[in-house]
GUPAPA-42834 format. One record per residue (C-alpha): residue in one letter; x, y, z. Coordinates in steps of 0.1 Angstrom, whole numbers, plus 5000, padded with zeros to 4 digits. Layout:
// residues N
aXYZ...
END
This chain:
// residues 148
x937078017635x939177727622x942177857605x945077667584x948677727599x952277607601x954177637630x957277747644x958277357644x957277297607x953777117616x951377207596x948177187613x944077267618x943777487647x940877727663x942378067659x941178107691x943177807709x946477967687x945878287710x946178117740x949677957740x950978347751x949878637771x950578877739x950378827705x951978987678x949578957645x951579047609x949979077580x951679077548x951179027514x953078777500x955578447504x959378447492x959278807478x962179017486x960479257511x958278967533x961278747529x963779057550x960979107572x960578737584x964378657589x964378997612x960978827632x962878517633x966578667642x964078887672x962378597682x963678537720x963678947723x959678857722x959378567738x960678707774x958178987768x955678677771x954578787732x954378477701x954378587669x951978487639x952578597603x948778557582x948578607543x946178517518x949078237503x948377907508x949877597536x951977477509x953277867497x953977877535x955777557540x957977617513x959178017529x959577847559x961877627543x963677847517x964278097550x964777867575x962278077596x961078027632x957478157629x953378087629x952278147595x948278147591x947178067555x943878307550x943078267518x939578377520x940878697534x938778637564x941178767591x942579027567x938879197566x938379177601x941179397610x940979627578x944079537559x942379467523x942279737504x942079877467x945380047459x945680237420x949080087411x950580237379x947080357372x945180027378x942979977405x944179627419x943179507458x946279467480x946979397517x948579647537x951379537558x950179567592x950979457626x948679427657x949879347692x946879167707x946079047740x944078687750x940578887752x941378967715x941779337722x944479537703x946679657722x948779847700x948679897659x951380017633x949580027598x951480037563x954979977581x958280007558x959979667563x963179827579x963879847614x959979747619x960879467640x963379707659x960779977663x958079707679x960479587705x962179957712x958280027722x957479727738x960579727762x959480087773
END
């Protein structure tokens, strides 16, 4: 599957999603729903702050959303943030690992992704899941597990 991402270094590129998976043993996956809003925008500084913690536990991290490369580019910039985000606009991914959903909000039904996060090895198997995480102290909850 030939995905859309930006990485770490600012290079926006055309990658298999498969190929992304192989540049670490472990892979944290993040899905979330939207660029520059207050909640994704704390979440991503704490990934990017956390960063090394990860990388000596040999795990990369990728954020997806449905927002597009240039909705990306520009949170990478306003943030100044250190991460792989995949653009997934046709909510490909985000149906594969059950993250799409319909959600009543102020009583209207409205489809939404739920912030997830999915530690994956190289076979693609999922090693670990937290579904509909709060944004605080996530990050600090994945590594306090991790390190056990």
């Amino acid at each position: 599957m030939i995905i859309k991402y930006i990485s770490s270094i600012w290079e926006i590129k055309e990658i298999d999603l498969f190929d992304l998976f192989k540049k670490s043993e472990k892979t944290i996956l993040y899905f979330y729903p939207k660029d520059n809003t207050p909640w994704c925008s704390l979440e991503a500084k704490d990934f990017t702050c956390r960063k090394d913690e990860f990388k000596k536990l040999w795990i990369q991290i990728i954020w997806v959303s449905k927002d597009s490369i240039e909705s990306h580019n520009k949170f990478i910039d306003n943030l100044s943030l250190w991460i792989d985000l995949v653009s997934d606009p046709d909510l490909v991914l985000h149906k594969k690992f059950w993250v799409y959903w319909e959600k009543n909000n102020y009583w209207k039904i409205v489809m939404w992704v739920i912030r997830s996060t999915f530690l994956i090895d190289l076979n693609w198997n999922i090693i670990k899941e937290w579904r509909n995480v709060k944004v605080t102290w996530h990050v600090d909850k994945i590594l306090k597990e991790l390190q056990k």
